[in-house]
N, C-alpha and C positions, 0 to 999 in steps of 0.2 A: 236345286242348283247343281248337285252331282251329278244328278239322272239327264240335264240339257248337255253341260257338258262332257260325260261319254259320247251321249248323241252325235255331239257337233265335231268331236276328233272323228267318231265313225262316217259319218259325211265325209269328211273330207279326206279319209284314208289316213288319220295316222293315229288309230288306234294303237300302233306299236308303243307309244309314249306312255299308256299308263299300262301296260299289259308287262308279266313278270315272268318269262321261264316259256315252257310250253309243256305239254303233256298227249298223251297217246289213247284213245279208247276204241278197244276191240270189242265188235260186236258179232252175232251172227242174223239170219234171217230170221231166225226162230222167236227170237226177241219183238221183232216187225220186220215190216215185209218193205217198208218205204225206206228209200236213201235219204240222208239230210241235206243232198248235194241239193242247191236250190232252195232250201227251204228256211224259215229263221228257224234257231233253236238257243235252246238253252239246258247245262246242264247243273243239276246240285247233286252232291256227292253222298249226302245222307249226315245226319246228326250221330255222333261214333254212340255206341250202345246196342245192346241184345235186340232192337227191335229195328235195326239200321236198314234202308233201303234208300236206294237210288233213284233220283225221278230227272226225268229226259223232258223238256216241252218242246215242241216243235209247230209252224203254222205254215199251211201249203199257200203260198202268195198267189196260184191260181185260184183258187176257193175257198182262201182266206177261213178255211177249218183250221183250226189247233187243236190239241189235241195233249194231256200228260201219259205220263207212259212209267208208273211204278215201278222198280226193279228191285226185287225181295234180297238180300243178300247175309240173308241169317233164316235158320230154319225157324226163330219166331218169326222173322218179319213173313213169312211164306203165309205162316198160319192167319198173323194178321190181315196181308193180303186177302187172302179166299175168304174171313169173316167180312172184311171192308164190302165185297162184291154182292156176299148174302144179304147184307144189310140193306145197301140202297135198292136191291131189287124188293126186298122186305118194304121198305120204308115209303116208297115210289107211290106206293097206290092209295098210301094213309093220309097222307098231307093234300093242302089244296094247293090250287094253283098261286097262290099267295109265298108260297116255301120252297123254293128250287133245290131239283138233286139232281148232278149229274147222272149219265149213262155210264155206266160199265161194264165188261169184260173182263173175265179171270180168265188166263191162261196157261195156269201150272205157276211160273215164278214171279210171272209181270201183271199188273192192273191195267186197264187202257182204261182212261175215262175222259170223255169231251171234256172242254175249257170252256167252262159257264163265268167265264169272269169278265168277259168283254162288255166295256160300256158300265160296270159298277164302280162301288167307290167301299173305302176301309173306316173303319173308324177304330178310336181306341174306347171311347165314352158307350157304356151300354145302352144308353137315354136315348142316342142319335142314332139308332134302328129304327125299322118301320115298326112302330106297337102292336098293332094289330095283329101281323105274321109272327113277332116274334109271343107275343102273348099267347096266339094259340097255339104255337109250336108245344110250349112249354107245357101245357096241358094233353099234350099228345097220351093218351093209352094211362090218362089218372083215375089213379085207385087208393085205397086204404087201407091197411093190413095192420095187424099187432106188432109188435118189434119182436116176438118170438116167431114169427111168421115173414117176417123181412127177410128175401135172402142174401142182398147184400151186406147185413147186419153179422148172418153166420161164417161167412167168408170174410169179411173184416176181423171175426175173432181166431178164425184160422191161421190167418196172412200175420196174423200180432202173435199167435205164437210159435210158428214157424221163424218170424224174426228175431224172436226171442234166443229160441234153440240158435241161430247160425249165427247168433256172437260176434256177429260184424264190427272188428275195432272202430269202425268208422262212425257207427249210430252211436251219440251219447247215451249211455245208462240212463240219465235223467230224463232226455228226451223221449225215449222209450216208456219211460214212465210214466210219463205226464197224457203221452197217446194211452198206454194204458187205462190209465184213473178215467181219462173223458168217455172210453168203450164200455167201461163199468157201469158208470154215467146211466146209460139209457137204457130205460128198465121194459124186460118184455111185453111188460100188460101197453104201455104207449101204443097210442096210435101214430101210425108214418105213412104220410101219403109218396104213393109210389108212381114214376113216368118214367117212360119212355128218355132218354138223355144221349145228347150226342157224343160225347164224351171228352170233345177236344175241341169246344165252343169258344174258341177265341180270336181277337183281329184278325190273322193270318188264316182262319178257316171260316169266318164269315163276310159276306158282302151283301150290299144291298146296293137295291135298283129301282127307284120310287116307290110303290108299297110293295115290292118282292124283298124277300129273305133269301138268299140263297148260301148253303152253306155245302162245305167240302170236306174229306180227308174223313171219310166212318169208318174207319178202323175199331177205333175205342168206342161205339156205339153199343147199349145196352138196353133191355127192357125193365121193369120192377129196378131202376133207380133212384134214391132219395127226389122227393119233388124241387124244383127248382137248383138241380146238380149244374146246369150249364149254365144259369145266373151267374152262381156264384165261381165258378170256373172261368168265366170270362171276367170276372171284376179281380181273381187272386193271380190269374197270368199275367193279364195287362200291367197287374200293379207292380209284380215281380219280375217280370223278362222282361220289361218295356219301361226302366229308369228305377227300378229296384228300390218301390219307393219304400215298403215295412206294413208293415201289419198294422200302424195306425193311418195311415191314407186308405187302408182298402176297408178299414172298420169305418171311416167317416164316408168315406164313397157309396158304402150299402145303406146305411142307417139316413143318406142323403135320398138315394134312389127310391125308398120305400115309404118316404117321406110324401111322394109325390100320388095323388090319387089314383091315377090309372095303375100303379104298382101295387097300391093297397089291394086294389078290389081280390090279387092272387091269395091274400091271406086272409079271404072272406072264411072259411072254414077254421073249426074249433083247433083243428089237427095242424093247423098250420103256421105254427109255430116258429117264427124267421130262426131264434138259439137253435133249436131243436135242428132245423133243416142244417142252418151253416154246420151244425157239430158231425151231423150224417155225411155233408159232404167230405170236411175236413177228416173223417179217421174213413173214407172208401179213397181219398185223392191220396193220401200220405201213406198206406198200408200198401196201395197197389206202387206206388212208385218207390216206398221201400224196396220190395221185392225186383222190382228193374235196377235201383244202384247197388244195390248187392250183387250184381250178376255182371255188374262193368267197373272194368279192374282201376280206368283213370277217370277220374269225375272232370268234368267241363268246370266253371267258376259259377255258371248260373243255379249248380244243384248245391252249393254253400246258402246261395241266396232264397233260392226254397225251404229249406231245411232250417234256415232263423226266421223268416216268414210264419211258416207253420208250426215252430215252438212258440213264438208270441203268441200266434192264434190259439194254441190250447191253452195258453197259460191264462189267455184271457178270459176263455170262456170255463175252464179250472177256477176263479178267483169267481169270478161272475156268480157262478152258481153255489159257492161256498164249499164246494169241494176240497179244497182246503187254503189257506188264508191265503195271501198275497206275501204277506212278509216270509214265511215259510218256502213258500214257490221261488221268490226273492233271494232268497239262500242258495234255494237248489241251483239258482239259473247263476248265480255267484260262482256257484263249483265247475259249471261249464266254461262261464268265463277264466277261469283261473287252470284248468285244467291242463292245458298246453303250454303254460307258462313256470318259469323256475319261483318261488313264493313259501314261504312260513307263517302259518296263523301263530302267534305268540299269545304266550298266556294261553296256550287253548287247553280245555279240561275236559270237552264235550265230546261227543258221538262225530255224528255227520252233522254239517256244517246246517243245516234243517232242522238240529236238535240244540241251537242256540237258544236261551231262553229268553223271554219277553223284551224284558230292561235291559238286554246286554247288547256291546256293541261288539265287533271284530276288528283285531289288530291285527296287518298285514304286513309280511317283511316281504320287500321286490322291488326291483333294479327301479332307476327312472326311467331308463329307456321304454319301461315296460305300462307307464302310467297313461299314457296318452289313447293308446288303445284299451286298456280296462276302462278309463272313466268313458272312453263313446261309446264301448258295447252296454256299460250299464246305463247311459242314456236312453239308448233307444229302446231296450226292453219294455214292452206295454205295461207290465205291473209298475211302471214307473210316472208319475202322475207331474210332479217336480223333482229337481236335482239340485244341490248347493254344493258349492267346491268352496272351500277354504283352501288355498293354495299357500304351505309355509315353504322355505329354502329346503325343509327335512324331509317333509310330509304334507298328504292332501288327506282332508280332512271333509270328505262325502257324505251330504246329509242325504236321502231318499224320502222321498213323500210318495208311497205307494197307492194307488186306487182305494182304498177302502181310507185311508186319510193317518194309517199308521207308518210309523218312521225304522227304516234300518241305516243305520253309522258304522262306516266302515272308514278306519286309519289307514291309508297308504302309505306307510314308511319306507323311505331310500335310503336311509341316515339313522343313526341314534345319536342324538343332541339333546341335554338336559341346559338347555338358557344356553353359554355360549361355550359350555363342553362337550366335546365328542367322548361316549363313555365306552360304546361297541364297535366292532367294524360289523357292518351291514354284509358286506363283501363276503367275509371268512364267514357268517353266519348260514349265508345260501348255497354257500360251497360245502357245508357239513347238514346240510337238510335230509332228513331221515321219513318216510312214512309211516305213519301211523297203524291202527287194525283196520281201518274204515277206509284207509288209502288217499289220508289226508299229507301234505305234506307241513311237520312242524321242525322246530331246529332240534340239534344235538341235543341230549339229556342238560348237560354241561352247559351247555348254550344259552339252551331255554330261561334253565335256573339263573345261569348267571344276569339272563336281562330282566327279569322278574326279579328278583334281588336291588339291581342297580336301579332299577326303575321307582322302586318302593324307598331306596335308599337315599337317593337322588332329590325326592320331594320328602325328605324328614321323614317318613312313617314307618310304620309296622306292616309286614308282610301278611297279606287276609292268612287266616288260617287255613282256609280254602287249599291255596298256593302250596303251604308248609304240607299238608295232606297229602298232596298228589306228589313233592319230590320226595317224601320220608324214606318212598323204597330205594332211592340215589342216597338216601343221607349221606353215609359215611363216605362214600366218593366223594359228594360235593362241598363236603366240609373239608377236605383235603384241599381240594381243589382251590377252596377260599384261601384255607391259612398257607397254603405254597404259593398264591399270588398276591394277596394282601399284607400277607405276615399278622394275619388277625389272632390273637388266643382265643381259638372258640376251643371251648371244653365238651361242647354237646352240639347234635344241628338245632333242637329249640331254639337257641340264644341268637340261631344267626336269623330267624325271622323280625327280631325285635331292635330295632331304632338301637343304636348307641353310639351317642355323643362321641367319646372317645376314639371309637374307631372312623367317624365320616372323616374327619381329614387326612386321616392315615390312606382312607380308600382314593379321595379324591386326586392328593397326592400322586396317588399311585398312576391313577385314568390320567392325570396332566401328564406323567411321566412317556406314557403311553400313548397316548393320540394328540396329547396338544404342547411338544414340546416345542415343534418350530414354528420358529415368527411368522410365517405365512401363514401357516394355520390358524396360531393363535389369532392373530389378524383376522381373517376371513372369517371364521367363528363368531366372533365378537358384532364382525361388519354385519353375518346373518339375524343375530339374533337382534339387533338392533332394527332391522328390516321387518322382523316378523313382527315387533313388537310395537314397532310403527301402522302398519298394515292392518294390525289385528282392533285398529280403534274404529277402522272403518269396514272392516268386514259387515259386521251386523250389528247396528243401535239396540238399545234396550228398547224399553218402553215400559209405563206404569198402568196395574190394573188396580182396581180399588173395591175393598168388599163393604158393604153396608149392612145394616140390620140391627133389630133391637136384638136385646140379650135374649136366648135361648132360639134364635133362628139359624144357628148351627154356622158360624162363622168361620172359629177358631177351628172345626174337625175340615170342612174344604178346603182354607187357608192349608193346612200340615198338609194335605193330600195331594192338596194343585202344589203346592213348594216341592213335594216328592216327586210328582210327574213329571214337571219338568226336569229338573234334574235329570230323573233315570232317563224318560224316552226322549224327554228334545237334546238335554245335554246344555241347555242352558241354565248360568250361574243366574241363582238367585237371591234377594234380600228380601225380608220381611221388616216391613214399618209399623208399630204399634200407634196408630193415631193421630203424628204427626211427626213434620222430620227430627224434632227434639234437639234443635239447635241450642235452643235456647231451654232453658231447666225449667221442671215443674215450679209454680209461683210458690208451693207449698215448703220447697226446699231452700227457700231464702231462710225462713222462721226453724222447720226442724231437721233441715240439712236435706243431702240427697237419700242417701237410704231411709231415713226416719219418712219423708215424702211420701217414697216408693211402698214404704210398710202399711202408711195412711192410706194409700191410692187404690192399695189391693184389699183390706179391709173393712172399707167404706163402702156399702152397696150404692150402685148408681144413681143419681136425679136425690139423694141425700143432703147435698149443700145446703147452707143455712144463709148464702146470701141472696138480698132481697133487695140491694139499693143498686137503681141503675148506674150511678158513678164508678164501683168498683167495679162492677161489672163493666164497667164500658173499659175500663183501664187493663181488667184480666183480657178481654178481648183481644185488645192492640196489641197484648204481650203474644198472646198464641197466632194473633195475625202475622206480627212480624216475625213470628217460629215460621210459619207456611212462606209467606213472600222471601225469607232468606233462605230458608232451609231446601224449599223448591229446586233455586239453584246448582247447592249443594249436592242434591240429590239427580238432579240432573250429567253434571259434569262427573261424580265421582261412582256413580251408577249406570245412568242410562246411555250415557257415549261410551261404557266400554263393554257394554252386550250385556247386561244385568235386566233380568225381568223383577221388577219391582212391586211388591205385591203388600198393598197398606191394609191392615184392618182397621178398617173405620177408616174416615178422611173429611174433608173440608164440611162435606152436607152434615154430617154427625152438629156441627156448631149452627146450618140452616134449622134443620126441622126439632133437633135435641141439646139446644143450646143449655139446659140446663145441667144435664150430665156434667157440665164443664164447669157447671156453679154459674151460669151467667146468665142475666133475665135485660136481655135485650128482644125487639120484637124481629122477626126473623128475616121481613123482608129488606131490612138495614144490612143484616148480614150476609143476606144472599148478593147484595151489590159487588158486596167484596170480591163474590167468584170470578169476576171479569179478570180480577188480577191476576189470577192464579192461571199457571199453566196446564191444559184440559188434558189427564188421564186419557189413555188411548179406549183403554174399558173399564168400566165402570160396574157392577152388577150388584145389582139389591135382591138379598135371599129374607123372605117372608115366609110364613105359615099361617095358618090360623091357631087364635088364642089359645083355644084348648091344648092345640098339639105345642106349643109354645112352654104354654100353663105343666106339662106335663114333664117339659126337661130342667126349665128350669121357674122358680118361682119368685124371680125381684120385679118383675111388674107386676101392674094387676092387670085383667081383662079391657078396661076401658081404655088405658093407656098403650095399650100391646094395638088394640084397633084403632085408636088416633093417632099413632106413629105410625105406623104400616100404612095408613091411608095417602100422610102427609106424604112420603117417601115415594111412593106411585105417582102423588099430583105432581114431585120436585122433579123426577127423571122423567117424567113425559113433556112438561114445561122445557128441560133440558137438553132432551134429545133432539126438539123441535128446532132448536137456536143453536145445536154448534154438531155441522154435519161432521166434522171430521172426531168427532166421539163418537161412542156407542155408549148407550145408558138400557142396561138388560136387567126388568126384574127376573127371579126365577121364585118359585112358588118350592121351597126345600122340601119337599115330603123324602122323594128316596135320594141316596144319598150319589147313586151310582150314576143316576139322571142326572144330577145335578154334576156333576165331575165331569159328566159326558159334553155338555154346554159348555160351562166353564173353559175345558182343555179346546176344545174345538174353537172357541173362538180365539184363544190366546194360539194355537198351533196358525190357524189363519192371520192372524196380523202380524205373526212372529214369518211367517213364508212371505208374506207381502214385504215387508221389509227386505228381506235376503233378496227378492227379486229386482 
């Protein structure tokens, strides 16, 4: 629509309406020999940068020739010129007549080359070429060589360390590194198949005309180039200069393309490796245009969008190939994020922010203005798989689900608010932010301690000793520090890491004095915390998993270890349910109270009972039914609606297939009825062994019973799983322990992100 209406003011002569200014250009003959008087033309000015040259098009409306006309205006671009010329006269007689290359003329400053673009068409999709031409293009001058014999490969480690030495503020250290680690990567004995590549294979230098290829602009033309270099060249420009789409549209775009048979047949050979190739393209494309923005003083906005493009890209194929973890990469790619921003890690005790350990999370002080851009940069980042934002009045509260299926949590704080008091200013704390040795930024000595302190103070506890360690060498400062603004008697710093009654209201006192003395505040404080606490019922449901098994199939050790997991790495609060909700009291504690029961329960080995008559049994039944149909409830509203993972040992099936345990001799499929009632556990999973290995941990069954319960418990979850889709019923076979944890976590991390979504 733009391109008709220029047109149509040119028709009719009033081009003056969208034209801005005017401008002048002096030429000599020397340049050419024709006038433009008479003729169409056009002129573009050049892309600003060390390789900048001018290009003039002009077409003689007598004979309808055109013609572009190069103009070098930097002694690289001179150089590039005269290679451009060698090249196509090189490349002329290789190719068939399926693959067009203009003529050209080198003449000292300028290139003359015919305009072979008449009657084509552009595309951005690399599919919608003619196959044929561009297939065989690609295999132009293929060959095979070891990667100690690559010589793009030795000039890639040149150009990385030349970059290295020129300390450019502009390339992130991390980013450097990560190009680094992927160069290490690839080891000499590899095989690399090598072509012939045009070097600047994309929309704007290719066009086609029913089955011809014709392509433009071989300046950056090379021979003994990574095999399919202008594939993937044409799929990382289009994706980035042409709607800046990320590194994850151009990773689904290849793994689309190659998908498609006629694409396969190029990685018929052993050496041909699609990682291997992308990774050779990606450190010869980023190395050498290193070296061009290092040498130009003002960057364009599109070299920002290459340069997080092409960190995704290694980070992803860094992760991919275990190079080093995602969560770790995660971290690093956190410190670029955070890098140009004002921010304090609090609580930090660690190195580089890479040397966080496993379970731990990061606490962030930064403005809010500042939130909205940190949470999209860490969206888009490829290591990132899912995102969850808990959004409170104080703080956002970022889950990560990264590729490999492990989680990093990071707190964004703007506020410090304990419920509905203000205890710190956030403000005066980023205004006294100090670097660390690793060139981290964290708050004042002072600072730190004091919010680590209040923080620990704040929720009742004691100060990890961790904490007390790292300020000792402040001690006596900050013990000062305290009793001049508390009026605390501390006699020693030990005493100030430990909980004491006596002094919290004195402190609190003091903080109300301090931030929350007027009504407005106190007001608005109060109005938040009642928003957060509103808010925070429906952020993310709980839900209940439930574990089964006879005794000695390792219940009780995965139960402690799944209750720890979550915890440390999801961060979700947990409860553990012993058997049932226990609303109602053990039967035994009518007759010998409740601890007397309890003392019974624990020293009576299992399936023991001595009753035999189905009446009582039917009555102890109804009693622990009605424990289950009320206590469900219970457990529902006071657990599962407020983000609690609920984790039962043993549960309803224990009363199906082992109703004896429970002293009751009812026949089983009476009591299976019952489960209709019951609200369906989201998971379910029954851990078995065989007898022996059973027999070997623990010995209150015997072998015949361990194989008749194990059996029955397979026939009830497969029965089970058939009939209620929205459960999962998963045996696991417990031999190793860490296998089993691995299942376990992973299904609960999956239903636990399904819900957040």
């Amino acid at each position: 629509m733009f391109a008709l209406i220029i047109h149509l003011l040119s028709k009719l002569g009033l081009s003056f309406l969208i034209s801005n200014g005017r401008f002048s250009w002096y030429t000599t003959d020397d340049y050419y020999n024709d006038k433009l008087t008479g003729n169409s033309w056009a002129w573009f000015s050049g892309t600003i940068g060390p390789d900048r040259k001018a290009i003039l098009w002009k077409k003689n409306p007598q004979t309808g020739n055109s013609v572009f006309i190069k103009i070098a205006l930097t002694d690289r671009a001179v150089i590039n010129l005269r290679k451009e010329s060698i090249q196509i006269n090189k490349y002329k007689p290789l190719v068939s007549e399926k693959v067009k290359i203009p003529e050209a003329i080198f003449t000292g400053v300028t290139c003359k080359q015919e305009d072979v673009g008449a009657n084509t068409q552009r595309t951005n999709c690399i599919w919608s070429l003619p196959q044929q031409p561009l297939l065989e293009w690609m295999k132009t001058n293929y060959g095979i060589v070891k990667g100690e014999h690559a010589p793009f490969l030795q000039q890639i480690k040149r150009r990385i360390s030349d970059i290295m030495q020129q300390s450019d503020p502009r390339f992130d250290h991390t980013f450097l590194n990560n190009l680094s680690l992927l160069a290490d990567s690839i080891q000499d004995h590899q095989r690399i198949p090598l072509t012939t590549a045009h070097g600047d294979f994309t929309p704007w230098n290719v066009m086609y005309n029913q089955d011809q290829l014709i392509l433009v602009d071989w300046e950056l033309s090379r021979d003994q180039m990574p095999y399919l270099f202008d594939f993937f060249h044409f799929i990382y420009q289009s994706g980035i200069l042409i709607g800046n789409k990320g590194y994850a549209a151009i990773r689904k775009e290849i793994d689309v393309v190659f998908n498609q048979p006629q694409w396969q047949q190029l990685l018929n050979n052993d050496s041909n490796n699609l990682y291997l190739l992308e990774k050779c393209y990606l450190l010869e494309t980023i190395t050498y245009y290193l070296q061009v923005y290092h040498l130009q003083p003002q960057w364009h906005k599109q070299v920002s969008w290459l340069l997080k493009t092409w960190n995704n890209a290694l980070l992803w194929h860094i992760a991919r190939e275990n190079i080093r973890s995602p969560r770790k990469l995660m971290l690093a790619a956190l410190n670029q994020v955070l890098n140009d921003k004002q921010y304090a890690l609090l609580k930090w005790k660690y190195k580089t922010l890479a040397s966080l350990p496993e379970h731990s999370d990061v606490d962030i002080c930064i403005s809010k203005a500042a939130l909205p851009g940190i949470i999209q940069e860490l969206k888009s980042n490829i290591l990132v798989s899912r995102m969850h934002v808990n959004r409170k009045t104080f703080m956002q509260q970022v889950e990560l689900i990264l590729l490999d299926g492990s989680l990093l949590h990071i707190d964004l704080l703007h506020d410090f608010r304990r419920k509905s008091q203000t205890f710190l200013s956030a403000e005066t704390l980023l205004s006294r932010i100090v670097k660390n040795e690793y060139g981290l930024n964290v708050p004042a000595p002072d600072d730190n301690f004091k919010y680590t302190w209040l923080f620990y103070w704040l929720n009742r506890s004691d100060i990890p000793q961790e904490y007390l360690d790292l300020f000792e060498q402040h001690g006596t400062t900050l013990t000062n520090m305290l009793q001049q603004q508390y009026q605390l008697p501390v006699s020693n710093f030990t005493e100030v890491g430990k909980f004491n009654q006596a002094w919290y209201k004195q402190v609190k006192n003091t903080l109300y004095k301090e931030f929350n003395h007027a009504i407005g505040t106190k007001i608005s404080n109060l109005a938040a915390y009642c928003t957060d606490t509103f808010l925070g019922i429906f952020h993310r449901r709980g839900f209940v998993v439930t574990f089964s098994g006879v005794d000695g199939a390792g219940k009780s050790t995965i139960i402690e270890r799944t209750r720890f997991l979550i915890e440390k790495c999801m961060r979700r609060k947990v409860i553990v349910i012993r058997h049932r909700p226990s609303v109602l009291p053990i039967i035994s504690s009518l007759r010998y109270g409740k601890s007397g029961a309890e003392l019974r329960a624990a020293s009576t080995l299992p399936r023991k009972g001595n009753n035999r008559l189905w009446i009582s049994s039917f009555f102890r039944f109804c009693w622990y039914l009605a424990d289950y149909l009320i206590g469900q409830w219970i457990v529902q509203f006071r657990y599962v609606n407020k983000g609690y993972i609920v984790l039962y040992d043993r549960y309803y099936f224990d009363f199906i297939n082992d109703a004896r345990r429970s002293n009751i001799q009812l026949p089983s499929s009476f009591i299976r009825w019952f489960y209709h009632l019951m609200l369906k556990p989201q998971l379910n999973f029954f851990l078995y062994a065989t007898p022996e290995l059973i027999l070997s941990r623990k010995q209150e069954l015997d072998y015949d019973t361990i194989s008749h319960l194990t059996s029955d418990y397979l026939s009830l979850f497969k029965k089970l799983s058939a009939k209620n889709s929205n459960s999962q019923y998963i045996p696991i076979e417990n031999n190793q322990l860490n296998e089993t944890l691995n299942i376990v976590l992973n299904h609960i991390k999956h239903i636990s992100h399904e819900k957040a979504d």
